[in-house]
DRENTORKOL-3810 file (N, C-alpha, C; in nm, 4 decimals):
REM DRENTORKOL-3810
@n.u->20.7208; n.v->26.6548; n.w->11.1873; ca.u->20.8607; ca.v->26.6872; ca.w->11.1684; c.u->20.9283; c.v->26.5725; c.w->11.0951
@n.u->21.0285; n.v->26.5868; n.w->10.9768; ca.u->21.0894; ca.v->26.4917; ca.w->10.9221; c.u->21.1800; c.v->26.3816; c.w->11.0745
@n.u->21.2599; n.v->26.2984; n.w->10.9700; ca.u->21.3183; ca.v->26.2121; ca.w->11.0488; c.u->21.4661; c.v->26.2611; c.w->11.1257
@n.u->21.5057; n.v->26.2032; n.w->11.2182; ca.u->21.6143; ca.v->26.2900; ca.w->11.3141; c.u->21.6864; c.v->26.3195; c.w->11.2425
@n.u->21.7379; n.v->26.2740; n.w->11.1022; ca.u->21.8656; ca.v->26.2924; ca.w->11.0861; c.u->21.8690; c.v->26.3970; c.w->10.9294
@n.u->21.7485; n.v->26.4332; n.w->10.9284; ca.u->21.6889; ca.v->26.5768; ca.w->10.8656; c.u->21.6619; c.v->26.6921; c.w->10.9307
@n.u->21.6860; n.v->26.7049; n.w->11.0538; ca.u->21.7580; ca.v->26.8013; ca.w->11.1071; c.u->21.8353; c.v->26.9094; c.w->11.1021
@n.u->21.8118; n.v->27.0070; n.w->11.1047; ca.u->21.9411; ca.v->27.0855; ca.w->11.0478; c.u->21.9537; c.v->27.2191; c.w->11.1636
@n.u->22.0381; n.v->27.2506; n.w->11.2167; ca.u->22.0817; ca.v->27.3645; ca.w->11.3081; c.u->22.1498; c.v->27.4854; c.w->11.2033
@n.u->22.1081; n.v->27.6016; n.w->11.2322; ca.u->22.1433; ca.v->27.7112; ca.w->11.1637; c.u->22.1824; c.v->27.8080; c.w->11.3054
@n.u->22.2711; n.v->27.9047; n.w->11.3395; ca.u->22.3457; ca.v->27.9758; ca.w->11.4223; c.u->22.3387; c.v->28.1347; c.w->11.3299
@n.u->22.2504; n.v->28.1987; n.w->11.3174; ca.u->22.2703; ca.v->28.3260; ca.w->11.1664; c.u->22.2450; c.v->28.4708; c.w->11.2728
@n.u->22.3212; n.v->28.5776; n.w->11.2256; ca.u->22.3325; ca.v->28.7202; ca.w->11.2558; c.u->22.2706; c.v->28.7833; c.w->11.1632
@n.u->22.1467; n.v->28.9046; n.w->11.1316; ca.u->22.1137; ca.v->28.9705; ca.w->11.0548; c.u->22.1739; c.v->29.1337; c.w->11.0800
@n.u->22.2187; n.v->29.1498; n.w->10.9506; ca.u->22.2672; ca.v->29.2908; ca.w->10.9599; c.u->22.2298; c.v->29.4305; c.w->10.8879
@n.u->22.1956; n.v->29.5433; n.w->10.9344; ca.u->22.1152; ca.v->29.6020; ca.w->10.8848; c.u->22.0120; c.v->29.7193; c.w->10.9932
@n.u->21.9134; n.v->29.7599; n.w->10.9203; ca.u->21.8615; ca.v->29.8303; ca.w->10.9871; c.u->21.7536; c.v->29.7082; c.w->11.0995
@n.u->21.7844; n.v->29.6646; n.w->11.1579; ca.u->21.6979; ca.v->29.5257; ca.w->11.1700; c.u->21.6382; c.v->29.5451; c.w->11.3848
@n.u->21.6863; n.v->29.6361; n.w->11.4614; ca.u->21.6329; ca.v->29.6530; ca.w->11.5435; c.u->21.5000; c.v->29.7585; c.w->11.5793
@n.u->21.4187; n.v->29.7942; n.w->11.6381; ca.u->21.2741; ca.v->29.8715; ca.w->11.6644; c.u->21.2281; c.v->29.8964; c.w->11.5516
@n.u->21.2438; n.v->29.7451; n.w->11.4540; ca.u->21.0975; ca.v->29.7611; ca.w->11.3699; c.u->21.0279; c.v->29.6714; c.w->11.3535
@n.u->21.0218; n.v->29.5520; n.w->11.4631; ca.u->20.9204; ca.v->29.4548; ca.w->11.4775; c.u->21.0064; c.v->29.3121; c.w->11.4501
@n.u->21.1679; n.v->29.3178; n.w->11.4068; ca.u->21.2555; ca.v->29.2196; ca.w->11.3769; c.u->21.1843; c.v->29.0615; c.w->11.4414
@n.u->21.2345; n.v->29.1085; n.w->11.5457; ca.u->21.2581; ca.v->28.9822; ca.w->11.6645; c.u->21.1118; c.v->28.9207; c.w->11.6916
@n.u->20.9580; n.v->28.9922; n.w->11.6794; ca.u->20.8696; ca.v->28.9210; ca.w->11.6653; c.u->20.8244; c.v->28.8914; c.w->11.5446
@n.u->20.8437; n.v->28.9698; n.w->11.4217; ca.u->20.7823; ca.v->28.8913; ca.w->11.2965; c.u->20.9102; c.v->28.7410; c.w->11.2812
@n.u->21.0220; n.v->28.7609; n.w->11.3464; ca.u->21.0975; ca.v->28.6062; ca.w->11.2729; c.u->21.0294; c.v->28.4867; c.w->11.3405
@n.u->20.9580; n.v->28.5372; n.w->11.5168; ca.u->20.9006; ca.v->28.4590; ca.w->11.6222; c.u->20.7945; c.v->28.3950; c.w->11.5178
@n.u->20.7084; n.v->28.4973; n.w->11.4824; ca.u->20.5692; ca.v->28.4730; ca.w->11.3997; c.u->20.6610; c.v->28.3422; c.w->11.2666
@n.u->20.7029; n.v->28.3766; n.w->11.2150; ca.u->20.7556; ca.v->28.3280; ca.w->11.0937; c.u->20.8070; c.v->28.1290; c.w->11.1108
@n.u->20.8524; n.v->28.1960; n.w->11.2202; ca.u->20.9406; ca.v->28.0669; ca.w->11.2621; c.u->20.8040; c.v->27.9550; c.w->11.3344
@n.u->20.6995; n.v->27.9955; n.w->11.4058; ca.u->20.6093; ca.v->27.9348; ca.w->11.4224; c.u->20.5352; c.v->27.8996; c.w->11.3113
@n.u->20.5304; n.v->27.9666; n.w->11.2728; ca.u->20.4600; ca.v->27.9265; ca.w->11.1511; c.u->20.5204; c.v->27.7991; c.w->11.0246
@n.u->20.6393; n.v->27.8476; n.w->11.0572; ca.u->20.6972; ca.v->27.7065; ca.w->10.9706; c.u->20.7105; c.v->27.5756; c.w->11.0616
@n.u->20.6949; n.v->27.5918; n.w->11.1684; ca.u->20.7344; ca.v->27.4935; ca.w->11.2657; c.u->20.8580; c.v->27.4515; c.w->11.3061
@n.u->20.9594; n.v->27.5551; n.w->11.2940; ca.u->21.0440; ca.v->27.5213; ca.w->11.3406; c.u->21.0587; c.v->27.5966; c.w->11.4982
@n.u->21.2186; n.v->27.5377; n.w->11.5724; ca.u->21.2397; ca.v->27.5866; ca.w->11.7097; c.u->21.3402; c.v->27.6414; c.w->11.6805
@n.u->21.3990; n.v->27.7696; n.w->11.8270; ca.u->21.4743; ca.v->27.8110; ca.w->11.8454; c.u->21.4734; c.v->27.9358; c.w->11.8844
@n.u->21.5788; n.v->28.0074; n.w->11.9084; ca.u->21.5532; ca.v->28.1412; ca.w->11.9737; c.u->21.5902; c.v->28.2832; c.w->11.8634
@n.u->21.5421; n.v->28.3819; n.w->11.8945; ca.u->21.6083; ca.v->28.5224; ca.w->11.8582; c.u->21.6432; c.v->28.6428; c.w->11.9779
@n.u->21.7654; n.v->28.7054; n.w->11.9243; ca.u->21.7287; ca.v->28.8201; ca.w->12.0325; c.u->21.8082; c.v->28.9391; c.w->11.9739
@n.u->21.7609; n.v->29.0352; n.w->12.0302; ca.u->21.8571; ca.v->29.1782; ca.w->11.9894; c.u->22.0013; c.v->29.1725; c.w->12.0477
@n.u->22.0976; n.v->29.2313; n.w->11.9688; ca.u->22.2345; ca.v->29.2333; ca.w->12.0149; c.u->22.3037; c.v->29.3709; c.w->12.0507
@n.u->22.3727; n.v->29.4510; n.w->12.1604; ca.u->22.3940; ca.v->29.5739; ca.w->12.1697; c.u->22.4289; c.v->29.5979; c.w->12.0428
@n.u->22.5230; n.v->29.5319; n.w->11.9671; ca.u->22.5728; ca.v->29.6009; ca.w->11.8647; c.u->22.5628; c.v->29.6117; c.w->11.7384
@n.u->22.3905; n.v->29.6226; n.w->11.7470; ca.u->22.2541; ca.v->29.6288; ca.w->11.6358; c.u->22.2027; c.v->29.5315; c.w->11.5803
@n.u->22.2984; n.v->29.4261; n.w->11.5721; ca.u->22.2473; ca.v->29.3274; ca.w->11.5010; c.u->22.1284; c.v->29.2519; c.w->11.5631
@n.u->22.0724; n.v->29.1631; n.w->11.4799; ca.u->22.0018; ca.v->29.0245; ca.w->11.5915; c.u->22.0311; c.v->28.9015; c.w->11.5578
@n.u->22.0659; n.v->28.8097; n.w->11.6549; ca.u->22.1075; ca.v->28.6731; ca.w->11.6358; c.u->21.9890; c.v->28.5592; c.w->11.5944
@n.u->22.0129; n.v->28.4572; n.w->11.5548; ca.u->21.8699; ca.v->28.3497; ca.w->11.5458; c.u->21.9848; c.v->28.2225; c.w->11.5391
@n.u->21.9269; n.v->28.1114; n.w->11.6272; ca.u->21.9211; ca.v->27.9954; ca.w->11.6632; c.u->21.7883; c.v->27.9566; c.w->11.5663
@n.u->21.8459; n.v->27.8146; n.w->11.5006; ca.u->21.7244; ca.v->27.7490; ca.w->11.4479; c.u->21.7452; c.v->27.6044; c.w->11.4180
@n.u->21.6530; n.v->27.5108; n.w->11.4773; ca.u->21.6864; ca.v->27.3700; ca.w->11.4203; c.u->21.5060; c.v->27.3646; c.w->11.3786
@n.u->21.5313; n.v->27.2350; n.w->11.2610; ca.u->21.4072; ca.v->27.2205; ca.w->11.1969; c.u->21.4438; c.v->27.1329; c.w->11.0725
@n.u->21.3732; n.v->27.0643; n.w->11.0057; ca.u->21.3958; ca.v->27.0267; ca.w->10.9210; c.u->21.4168; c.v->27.1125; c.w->10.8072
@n.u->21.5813; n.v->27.0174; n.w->10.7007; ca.u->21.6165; ca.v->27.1340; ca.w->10.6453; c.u->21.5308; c.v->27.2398; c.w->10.5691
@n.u->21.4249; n.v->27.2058; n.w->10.4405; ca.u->21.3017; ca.v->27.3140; ca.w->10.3826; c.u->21.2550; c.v->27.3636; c.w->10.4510
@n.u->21.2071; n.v->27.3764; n.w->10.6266; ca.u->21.1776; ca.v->27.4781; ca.w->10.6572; c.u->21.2540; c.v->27.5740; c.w->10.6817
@n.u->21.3640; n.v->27.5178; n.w->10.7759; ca.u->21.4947; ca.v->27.5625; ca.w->10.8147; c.u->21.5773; c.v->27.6720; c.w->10.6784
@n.u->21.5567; n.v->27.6158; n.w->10.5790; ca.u->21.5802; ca.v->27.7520; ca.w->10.4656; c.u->21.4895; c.v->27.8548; c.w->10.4083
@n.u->21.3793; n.v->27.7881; n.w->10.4625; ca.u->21.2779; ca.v->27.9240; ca.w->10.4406; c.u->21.2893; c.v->28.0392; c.w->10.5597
@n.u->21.3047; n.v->27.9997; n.w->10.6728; ca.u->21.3039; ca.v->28.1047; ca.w->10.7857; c.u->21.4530; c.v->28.1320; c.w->10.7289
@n.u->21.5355; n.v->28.1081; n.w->10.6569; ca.u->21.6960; ca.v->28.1824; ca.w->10.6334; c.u->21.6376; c.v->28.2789; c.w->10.5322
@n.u->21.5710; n.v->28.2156; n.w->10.4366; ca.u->21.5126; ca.v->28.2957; ca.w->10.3350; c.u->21.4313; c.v->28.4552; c.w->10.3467
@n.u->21.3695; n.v->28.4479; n.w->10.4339; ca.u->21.2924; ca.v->28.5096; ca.w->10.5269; c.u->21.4015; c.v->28.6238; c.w->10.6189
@n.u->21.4418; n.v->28.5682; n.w->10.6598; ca.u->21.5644; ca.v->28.6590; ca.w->10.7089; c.u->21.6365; c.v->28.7709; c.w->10.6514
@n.u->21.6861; n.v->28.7532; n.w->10.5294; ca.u->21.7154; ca.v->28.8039; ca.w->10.4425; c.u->21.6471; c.v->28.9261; c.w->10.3903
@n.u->21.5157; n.v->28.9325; n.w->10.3675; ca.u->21.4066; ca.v->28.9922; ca.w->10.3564; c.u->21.3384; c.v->29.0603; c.w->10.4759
@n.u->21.3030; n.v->29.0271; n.w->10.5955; ca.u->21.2269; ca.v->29.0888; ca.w->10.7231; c.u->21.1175; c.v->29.1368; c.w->10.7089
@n.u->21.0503; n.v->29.2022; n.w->10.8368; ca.u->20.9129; ca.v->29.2692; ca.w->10.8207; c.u->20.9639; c.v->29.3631; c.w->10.7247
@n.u->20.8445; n.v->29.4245; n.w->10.7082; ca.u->20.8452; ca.v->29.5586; ca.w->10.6255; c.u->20.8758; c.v->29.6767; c.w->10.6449
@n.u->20.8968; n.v->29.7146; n.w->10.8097; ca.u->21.0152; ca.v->29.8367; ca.w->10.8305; c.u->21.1863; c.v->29.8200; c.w->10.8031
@n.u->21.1895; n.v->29.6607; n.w->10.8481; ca.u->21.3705; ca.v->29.6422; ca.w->10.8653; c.u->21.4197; c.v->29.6554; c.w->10.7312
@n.u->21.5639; n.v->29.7097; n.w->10.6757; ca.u->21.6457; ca.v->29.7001; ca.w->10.5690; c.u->21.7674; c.v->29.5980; c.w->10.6315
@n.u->21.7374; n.v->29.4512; n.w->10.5670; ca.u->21.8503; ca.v->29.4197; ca.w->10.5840; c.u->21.9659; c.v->29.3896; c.w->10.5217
@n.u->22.1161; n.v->29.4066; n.w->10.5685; ca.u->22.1919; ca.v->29.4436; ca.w->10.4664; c.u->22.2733; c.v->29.3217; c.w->10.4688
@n.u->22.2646; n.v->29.2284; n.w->10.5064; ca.u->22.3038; ca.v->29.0867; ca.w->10.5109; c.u->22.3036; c.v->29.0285; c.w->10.6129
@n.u->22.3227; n.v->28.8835; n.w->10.6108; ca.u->22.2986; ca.v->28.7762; ca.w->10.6938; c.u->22.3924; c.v->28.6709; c.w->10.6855
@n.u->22.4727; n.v->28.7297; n.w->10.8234; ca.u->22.6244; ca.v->28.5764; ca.w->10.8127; c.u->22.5270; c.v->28.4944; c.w->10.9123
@n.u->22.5772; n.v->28.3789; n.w->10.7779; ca.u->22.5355; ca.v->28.2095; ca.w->10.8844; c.u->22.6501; c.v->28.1954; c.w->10.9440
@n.u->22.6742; n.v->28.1776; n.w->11.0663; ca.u->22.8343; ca.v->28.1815; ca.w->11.1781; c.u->22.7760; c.v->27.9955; c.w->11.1864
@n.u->22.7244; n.v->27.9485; n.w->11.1652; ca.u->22.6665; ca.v->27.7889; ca.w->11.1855; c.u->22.5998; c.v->27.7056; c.w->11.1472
@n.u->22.6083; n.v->27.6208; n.w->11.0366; ca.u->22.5309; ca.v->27.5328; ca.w->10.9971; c.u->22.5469; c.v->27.4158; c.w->10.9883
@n.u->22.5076; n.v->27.2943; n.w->11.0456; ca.u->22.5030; ca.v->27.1877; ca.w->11.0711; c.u->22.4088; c.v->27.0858; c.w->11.0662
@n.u->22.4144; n.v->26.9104; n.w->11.0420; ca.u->22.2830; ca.v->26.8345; ca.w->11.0723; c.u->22.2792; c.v->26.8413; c.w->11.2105
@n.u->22.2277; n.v->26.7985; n.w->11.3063; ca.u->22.2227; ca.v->26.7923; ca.w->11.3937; c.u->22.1217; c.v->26.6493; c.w->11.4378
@n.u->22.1577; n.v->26.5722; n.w->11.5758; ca.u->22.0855; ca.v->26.4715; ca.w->11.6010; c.u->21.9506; c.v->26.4879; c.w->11.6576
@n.u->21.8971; n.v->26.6123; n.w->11.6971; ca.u->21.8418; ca.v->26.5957; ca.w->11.8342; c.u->21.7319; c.v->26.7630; c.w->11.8068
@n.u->21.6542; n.v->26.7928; n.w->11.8379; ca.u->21.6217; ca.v->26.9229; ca.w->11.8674; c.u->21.6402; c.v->26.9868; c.w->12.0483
@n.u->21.7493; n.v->27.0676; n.w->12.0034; ca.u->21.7189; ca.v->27.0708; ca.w->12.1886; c.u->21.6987; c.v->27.1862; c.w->12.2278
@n.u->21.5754; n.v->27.2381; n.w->12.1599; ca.u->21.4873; ca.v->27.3883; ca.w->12.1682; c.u->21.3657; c.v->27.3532; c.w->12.1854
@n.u->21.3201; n.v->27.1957; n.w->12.2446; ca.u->21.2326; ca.v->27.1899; ca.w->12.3227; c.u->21.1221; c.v->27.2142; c.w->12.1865
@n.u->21.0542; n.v->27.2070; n.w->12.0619; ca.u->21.0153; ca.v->27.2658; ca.w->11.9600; c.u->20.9433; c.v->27.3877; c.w->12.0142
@n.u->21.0047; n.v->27.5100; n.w->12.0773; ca.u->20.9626; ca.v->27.5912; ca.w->12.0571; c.u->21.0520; c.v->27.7079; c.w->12.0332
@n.u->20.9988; n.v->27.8232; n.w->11.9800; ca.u->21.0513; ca.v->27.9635; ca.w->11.9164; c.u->21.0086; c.v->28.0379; c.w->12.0193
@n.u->21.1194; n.v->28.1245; n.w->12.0651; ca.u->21.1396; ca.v->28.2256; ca.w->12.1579; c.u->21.2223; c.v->28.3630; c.w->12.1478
@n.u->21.1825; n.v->28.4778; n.w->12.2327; ca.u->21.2775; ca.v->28.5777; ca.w->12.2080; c.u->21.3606; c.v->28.5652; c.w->12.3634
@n.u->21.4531; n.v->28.6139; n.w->12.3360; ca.u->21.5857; ca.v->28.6348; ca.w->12.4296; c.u->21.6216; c.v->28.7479; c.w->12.4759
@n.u->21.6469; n.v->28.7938; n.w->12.5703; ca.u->21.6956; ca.v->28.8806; ca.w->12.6401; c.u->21.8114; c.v->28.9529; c.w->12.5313
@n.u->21.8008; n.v->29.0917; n.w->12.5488; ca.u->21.9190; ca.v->29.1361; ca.w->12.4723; c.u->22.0613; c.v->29.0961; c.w->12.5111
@n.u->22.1652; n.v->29.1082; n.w->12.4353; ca.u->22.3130; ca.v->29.0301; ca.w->12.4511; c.u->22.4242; c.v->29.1539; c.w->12.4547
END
């Protein structure tokens, strides 16, 4: 992982056709794979949320990624509600799904 203060926290909503088509575990897959932490989860009101800290190039590839999804979801945009450096990772470096909201 880069140095602490390459860090970067992202807070992002995907909008779209983006729930029961594999959303919330291909970003899990994705996000491990880049090595970054943080959570996802489904939202009643279709959307899905993502928490992410990581250094920033990975941290914009899983945004990048987002944008795009597995291959059932259509997504029709993606507000970042949060972006910040941040000091610290405090997602423990791991990627998780969340209880729906």
């Amino acid at each position: 992982m880069g140095k602490q203060k390459d860090l970067v926290f992202v807070h992002a909503f995907v909008l779209g056709q983006v729930q029961g088509v594999g959303f919330r575990f291909a970003t899990i897959f994705q996000a491990r794979k880049l090595g970054v932490s943080g959570w996802v989860r489904n939202r009643r009101d279709g959307t899905v949320e993502v928490k992410v800290i990581g250094p920033s190039p990975k941290v914009e590839k899983l945004v990048s990624w987002l944008k795009e999804g597995p291959p059932l979801a259509r997504v029709d945009q993606v507000i970042i509600k949060e972006k910040k450096t941040v000091a610290k990772n405090t997602f423990e470096n791991r990627f998780e799904k969340r209880p729906t909201l």
